[in-house]
C-alpha positions as CSV (number, residue, x, y, z in Angstrom):
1,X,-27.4,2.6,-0.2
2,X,-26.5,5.6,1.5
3,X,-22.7,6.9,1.7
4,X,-21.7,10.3,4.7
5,X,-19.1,11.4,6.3
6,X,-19.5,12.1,9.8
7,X,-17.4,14.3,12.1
8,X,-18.6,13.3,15.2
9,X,-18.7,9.7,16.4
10,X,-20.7,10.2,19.2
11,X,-23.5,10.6,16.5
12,X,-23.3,7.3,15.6
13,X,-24.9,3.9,17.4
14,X,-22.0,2.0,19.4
15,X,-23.6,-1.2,18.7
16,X,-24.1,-0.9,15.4
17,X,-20.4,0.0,14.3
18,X,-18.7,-2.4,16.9
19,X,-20.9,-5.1,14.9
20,X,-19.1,-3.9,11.7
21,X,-15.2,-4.4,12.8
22,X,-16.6,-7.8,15.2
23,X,-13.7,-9.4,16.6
24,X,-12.0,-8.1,19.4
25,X,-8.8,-5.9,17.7
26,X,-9.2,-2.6,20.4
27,X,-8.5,-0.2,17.9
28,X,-11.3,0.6,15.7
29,X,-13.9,-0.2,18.0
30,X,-16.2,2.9,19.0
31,X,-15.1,3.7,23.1
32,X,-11.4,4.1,21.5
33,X,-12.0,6.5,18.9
34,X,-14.5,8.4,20.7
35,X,-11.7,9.0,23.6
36,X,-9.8,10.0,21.0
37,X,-12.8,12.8,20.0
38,X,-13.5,13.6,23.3
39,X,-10.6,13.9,24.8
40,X,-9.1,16.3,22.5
41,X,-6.8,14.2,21.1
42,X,-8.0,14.2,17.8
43,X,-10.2,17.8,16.1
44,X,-9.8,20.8,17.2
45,X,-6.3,22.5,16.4
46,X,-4.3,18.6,16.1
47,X,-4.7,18.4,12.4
48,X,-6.8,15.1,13.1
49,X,-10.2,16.4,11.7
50,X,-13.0,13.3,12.0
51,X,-14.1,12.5,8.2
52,X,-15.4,9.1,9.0
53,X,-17.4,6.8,6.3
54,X,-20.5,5.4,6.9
55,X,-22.7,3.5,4.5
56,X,-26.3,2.9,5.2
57,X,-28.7,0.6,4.0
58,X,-33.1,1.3,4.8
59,X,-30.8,3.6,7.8
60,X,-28.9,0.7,9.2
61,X,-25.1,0.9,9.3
62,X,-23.6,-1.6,6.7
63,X,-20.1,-0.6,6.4
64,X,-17.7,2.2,7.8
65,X,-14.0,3.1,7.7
66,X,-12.7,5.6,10.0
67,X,-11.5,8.2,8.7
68,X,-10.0,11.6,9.5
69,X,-9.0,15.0,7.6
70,X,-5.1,15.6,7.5
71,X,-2.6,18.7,7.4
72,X,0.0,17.2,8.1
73,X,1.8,13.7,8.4
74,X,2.5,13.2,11.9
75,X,1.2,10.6,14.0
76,X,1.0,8.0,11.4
77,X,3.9,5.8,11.0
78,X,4.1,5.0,7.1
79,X,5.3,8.5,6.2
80,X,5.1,10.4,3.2
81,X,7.0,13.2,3.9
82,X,9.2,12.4,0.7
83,X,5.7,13.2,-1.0
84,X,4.6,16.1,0.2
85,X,8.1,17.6,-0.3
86,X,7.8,16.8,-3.5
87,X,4.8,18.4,-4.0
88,X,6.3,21.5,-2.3
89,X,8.9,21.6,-4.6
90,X,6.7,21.6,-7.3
91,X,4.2,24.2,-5.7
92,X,1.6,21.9,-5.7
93,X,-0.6,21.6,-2.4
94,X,-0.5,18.5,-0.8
95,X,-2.3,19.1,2.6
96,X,-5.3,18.5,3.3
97,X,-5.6,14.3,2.7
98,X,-7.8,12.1,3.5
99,X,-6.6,9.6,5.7
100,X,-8.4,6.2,6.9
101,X,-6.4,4.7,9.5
102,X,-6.5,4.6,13.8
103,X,-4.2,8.1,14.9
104,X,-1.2,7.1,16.7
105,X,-1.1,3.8,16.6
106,X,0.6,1.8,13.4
107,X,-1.3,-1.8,14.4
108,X,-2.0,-3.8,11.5
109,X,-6.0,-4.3,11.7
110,X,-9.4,-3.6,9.9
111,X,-10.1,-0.4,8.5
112,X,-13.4,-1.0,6.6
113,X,-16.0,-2.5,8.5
114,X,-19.0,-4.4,6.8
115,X,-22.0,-5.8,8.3
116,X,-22.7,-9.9,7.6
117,X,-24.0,-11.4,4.0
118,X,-21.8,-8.3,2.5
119,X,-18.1,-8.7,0.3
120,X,-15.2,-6.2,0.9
121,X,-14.8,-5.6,-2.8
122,X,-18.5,-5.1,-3.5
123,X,-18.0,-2.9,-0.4
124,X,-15.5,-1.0,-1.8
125,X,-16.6,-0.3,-5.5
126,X,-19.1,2.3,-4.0
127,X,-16.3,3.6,-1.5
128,X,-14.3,4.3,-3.9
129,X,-16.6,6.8,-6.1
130,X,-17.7,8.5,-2.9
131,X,-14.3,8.8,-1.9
132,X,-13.3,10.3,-5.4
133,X,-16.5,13.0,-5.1
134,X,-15.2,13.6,-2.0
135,X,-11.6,13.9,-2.9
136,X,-12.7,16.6,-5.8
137,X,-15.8,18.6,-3.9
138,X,-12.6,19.1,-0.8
139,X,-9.7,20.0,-3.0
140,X,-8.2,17.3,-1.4
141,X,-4.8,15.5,-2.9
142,X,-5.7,11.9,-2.0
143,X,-6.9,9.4,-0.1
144,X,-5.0,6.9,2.1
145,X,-5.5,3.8,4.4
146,X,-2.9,2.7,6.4
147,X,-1.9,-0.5,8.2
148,X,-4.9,-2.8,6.1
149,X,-6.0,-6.3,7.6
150,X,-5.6,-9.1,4.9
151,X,-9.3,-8.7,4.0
152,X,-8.8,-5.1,3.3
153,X,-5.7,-5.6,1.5
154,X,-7.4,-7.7,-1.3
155,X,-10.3,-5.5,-1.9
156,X,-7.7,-2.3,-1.8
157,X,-5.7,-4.3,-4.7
158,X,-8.3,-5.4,-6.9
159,X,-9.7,-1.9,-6.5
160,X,-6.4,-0.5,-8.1
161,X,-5.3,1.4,-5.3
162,X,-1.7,1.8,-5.2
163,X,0.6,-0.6,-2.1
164,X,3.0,0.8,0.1
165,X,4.7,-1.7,2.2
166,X,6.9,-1.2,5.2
167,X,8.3,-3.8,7.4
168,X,7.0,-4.0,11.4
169,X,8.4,-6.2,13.9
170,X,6.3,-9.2,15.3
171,X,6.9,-11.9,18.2
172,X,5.1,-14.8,17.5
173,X,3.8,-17.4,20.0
174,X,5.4,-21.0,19.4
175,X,3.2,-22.8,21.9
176,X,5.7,-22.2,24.7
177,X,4.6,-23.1,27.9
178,X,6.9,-21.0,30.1
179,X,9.2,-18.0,29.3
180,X,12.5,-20.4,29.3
181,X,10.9,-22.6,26.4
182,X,10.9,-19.4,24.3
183,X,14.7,-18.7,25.5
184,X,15.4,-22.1,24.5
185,X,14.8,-21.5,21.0
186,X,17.4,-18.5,20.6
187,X,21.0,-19.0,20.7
188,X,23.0,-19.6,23.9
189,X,24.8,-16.0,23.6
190,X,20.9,-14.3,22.8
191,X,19.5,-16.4,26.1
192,X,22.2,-15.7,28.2
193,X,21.5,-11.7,27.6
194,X,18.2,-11.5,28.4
195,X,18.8,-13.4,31.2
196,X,21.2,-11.1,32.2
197,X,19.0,-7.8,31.3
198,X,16.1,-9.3,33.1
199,X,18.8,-10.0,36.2
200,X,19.4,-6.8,36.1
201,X,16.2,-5.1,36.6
202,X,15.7,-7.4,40.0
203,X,18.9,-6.3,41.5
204,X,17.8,-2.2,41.0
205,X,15.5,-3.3,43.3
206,X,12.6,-3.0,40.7
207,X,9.7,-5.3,40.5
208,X,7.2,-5.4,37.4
209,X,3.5,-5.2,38.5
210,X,0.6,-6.1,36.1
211,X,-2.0,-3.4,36.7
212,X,-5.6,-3.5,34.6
213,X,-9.2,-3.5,35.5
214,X,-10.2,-2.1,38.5
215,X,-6.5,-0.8,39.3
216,X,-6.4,1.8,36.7
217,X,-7.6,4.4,38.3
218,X,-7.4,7.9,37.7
219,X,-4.4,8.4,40.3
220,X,-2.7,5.7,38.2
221,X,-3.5,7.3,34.9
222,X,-1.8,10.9,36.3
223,X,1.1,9.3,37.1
224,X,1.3,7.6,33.8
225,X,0.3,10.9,31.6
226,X,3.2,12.3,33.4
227,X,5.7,9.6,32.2
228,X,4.3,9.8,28.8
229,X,4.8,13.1,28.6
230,X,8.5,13.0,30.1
231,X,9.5,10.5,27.7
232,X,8.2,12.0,24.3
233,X,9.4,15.7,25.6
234,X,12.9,13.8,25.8
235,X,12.6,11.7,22.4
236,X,11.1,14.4,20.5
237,X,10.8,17.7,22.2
238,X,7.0,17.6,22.7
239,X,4.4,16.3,24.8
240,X,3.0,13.9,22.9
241,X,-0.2,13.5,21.0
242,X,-2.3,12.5,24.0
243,X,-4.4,14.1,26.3
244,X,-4.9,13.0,30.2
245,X,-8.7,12.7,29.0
246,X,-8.3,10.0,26.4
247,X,-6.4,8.2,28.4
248,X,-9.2,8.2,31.4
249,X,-11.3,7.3,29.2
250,X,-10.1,4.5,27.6
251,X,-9.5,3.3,31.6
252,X,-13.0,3.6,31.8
253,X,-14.8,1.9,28.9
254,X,-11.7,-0.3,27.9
255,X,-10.4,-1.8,31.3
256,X,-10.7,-5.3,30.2
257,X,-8.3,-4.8,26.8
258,X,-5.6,-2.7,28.7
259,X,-2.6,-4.2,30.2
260,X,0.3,-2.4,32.0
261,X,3.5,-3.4,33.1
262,X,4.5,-1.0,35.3
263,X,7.5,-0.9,37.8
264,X,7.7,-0.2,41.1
265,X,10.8,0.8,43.3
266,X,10.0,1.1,47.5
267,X,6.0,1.1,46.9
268,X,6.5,4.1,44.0
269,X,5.8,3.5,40.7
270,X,9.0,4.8,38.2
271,X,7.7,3.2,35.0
272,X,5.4,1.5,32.9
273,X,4.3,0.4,29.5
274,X,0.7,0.4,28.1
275,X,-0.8,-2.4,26.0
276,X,-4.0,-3.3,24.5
277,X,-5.2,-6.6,23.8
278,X,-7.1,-8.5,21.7
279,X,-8.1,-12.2,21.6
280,X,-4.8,-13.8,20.4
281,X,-2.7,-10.2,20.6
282,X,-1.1,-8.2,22.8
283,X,-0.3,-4.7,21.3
284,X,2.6,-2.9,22.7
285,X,1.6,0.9,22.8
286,X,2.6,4.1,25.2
287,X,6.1,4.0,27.5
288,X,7.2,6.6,30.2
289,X,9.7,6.5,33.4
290,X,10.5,9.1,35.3
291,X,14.2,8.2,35.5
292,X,16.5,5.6,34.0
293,X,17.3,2.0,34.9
294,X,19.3,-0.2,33.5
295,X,17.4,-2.8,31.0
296,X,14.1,-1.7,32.6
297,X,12.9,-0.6,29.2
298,X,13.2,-4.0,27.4
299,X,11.5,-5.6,30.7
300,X,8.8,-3.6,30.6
301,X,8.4,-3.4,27.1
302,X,9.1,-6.7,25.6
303,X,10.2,-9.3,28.0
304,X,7.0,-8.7,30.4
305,X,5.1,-8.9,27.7
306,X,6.5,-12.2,25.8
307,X,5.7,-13.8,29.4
308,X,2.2,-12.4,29.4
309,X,1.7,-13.7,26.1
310,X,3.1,-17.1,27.1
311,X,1.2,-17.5,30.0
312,X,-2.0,-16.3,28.7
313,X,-2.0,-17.7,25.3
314,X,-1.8,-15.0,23.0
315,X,-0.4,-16.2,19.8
316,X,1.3,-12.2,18.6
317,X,2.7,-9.7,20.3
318,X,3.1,-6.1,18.0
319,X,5.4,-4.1,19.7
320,X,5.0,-0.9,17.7
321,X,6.4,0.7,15.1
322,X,10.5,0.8,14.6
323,X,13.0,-0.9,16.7
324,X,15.8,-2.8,15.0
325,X,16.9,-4.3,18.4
326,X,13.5,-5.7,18.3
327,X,15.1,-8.5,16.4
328,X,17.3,-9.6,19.0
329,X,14.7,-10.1,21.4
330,X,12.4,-12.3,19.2
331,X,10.7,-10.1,17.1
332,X,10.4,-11.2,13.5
333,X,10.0,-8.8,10.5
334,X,6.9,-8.6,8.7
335,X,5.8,-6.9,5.5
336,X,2.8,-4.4,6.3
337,X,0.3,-2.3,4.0
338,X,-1.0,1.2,3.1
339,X,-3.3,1.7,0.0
340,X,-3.3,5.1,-2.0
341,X,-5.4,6.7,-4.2
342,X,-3.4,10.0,-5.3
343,X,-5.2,12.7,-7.7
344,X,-3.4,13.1,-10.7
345,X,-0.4,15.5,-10.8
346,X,2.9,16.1,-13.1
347,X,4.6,14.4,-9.9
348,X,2.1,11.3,-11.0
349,X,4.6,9.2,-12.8
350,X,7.5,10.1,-10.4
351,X,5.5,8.4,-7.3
352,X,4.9,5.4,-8.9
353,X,8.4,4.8,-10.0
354,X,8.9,5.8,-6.4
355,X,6.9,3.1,-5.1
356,X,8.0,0.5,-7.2
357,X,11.8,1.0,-6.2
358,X,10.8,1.3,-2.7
359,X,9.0,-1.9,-2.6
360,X,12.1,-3.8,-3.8
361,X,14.5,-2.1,-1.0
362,X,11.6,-2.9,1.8
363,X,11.7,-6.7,0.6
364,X,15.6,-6.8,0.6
365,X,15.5,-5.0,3.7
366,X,13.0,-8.2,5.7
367,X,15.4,-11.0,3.8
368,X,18.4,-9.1,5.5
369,X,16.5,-8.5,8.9
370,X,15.2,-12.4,9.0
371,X,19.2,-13.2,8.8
372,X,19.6,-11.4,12.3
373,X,17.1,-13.4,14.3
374,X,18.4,-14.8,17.3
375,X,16.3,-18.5,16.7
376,X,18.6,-21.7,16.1
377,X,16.3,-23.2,13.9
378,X,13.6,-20.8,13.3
379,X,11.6,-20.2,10.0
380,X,9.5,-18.1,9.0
């Protein structure tokens, strides 16, 4: 058995690690990451630096995890800035990590990918030295994996890594046959909103248009990258992690997972919101306008999708990270991972204090967020 880290993921065999992940989650298959690394989303000067894992067996893939060098803590979601000021305050470097998780996109999937006839845990053991070596030859601070599946999670725990949870927002598919069976399961005051948000993206004189396939051409894209970019220059005074080129080229080798709710106005597009699929989930992802309607953002975001899911099947939709009002709308809270391994420091015992107390106020926060879901009946 064999254990590298590779920089490049164009260096690897496509078949080999989409075998490892199987299943049909988008994110950690090989087209999306390598748009990532050739579209200059990722390397280069965006303090996303490809470290991924790869273990190898008579020079067959048998496992990987990707996996990427950090110096910073942007673009992943389950922050630990409280961390690395403490480490700051303590003069104690805290950049670079290494970080095993998808960039930008806080989805609750598989992050270590084994081939068939081998265990996680068994997996894992190995991982885990390499990772140390590789944590001591780097000067790095620690290893992290983000947003675990449940198979990952209990080969993380009995490893004795250390759980961080946070709490996402999920809409979960009842077996509703039509949009109104889902309203009938929320309160008449919650129905009778959406039906009036939803009203009122109809009398703007906006319709929503499903565009995927074929129809996302690189005109489209342009006009999206351009609303992406509006949108987090407004939110957060940049424009975005993104590059037009990762987006092409997820439109050209991941057509058939991508579904867009865009809105039109007089034949123009003025909005839209990106999704990826999967077999039973719809993933809510990337949103841009290029000026304000009323409710447009909940249609396209949330109520378009709900429908979509209804009519096609899907059993989740994962809206993305944040978004209290979420809750109104459907979405239920739900407890999600990240795994740590942290070098030894003074700071040691104050981080796991830290997590402990954190963990307690994450659970109190879902019991008080379940009491603010809009279902009569609903349990969950």
């Amino acid at each position: 058995m064999q254990i590298d880290f590779v920089s490049d993921i164009s260096t690897l065999d496509r078949a080999q690690w989409n075998s490892l992940f199987g299943g049909s989650y988008p994110f950690c298959q090989y087209d999306f990451l390598l748009a990532l690394e050739q579209g200059a989303s990722v390397n280069g000067n965006s303090g996303w630096q490809s470290q991924h894992l790869v273990v190898r067996q008579n020079g067959q893939l048998i496992a990987a995890m990707p996996a990427y060098l950090k110096w910073h803590s942007y673009g992943e979601y389950l922050f630990d800035w409280q961390f690395a000021d403490a480490y700051r305050h303590y003069n104690l470097p805290y950049y670079p990590k290494l970080l095993s998780a998808v960039p930008f996109t806080p989805a609750q999937g598989p992050r270590l990918g084994i081939a068939a006839g081998y265990q996680h845990i068994d997996m894992l053991k190995p991982i885990t030295e390499a990772l140390v070596k590789l944590i001591d030859s780097l000067e790095l601070s620690q290893f992290q994996c983000l947003y675990a599946s449940d198979n990952d999670k209990a080969a993380f725990r009995q490893c004795g890594y250390q759980e961080r949870i946070d709490v996402q927002f999920l809409w979960q598919n009842s077996g509703y046959q039509h949009f109104d069976d889902f309203l009938l399961q929320l309160t008449s005051r919650k129905r009778k909103q959406i039906r009036k948000e939803r009203q009122a993206v109809s009398e703007q004189g906006v319709e929503i248009r499903i565009i995927t396939g074929a129809d996302l051409t690189l005109a489209f894209w342009q006009q999206f990258y351009r609303f992406y970019r509006a949108t987090y220059s407004k939110r957060s005074g940049h424009g975005g992690y993104l590059t037009l080129q990762t987006f092409v080229h997820w439109g050209q080798s991941m057509a058939a997972q991508i579904v867009v709710f865009a809105a039109f106005r007089q034949h123009d597009m003025v909005a839209a919101a990106l999704c990826f699929r999967s077999d039973d989930t719809l993933y809510g992802r990337y949103w841009g306008c290029n000026e304000d309607f009323r409710q447009l953002h909940f249609e396209c975001c949330y109520y378009s999708g709900i429908q979509y899911c209804i009519e096609h099947k899907l059993q989740y939709f994962d809206a993305g990270a944040q978004g209290e009002h979420k809750l109104q709308r459907g979405f239920e809270p739900v407890l999600r991972s990240g795994f740590y391994h942290i070098k030894p420091t003074i700071l040691s015992p104050a981080i796991n204090d830290y997590i402990q107390r954190e963990h307690q106020a994450v659970l109190q926060y879902q019991a008080e967020a379940i009491t603010q879901l809009p279902y009569k009946l609903k349990q969950i």
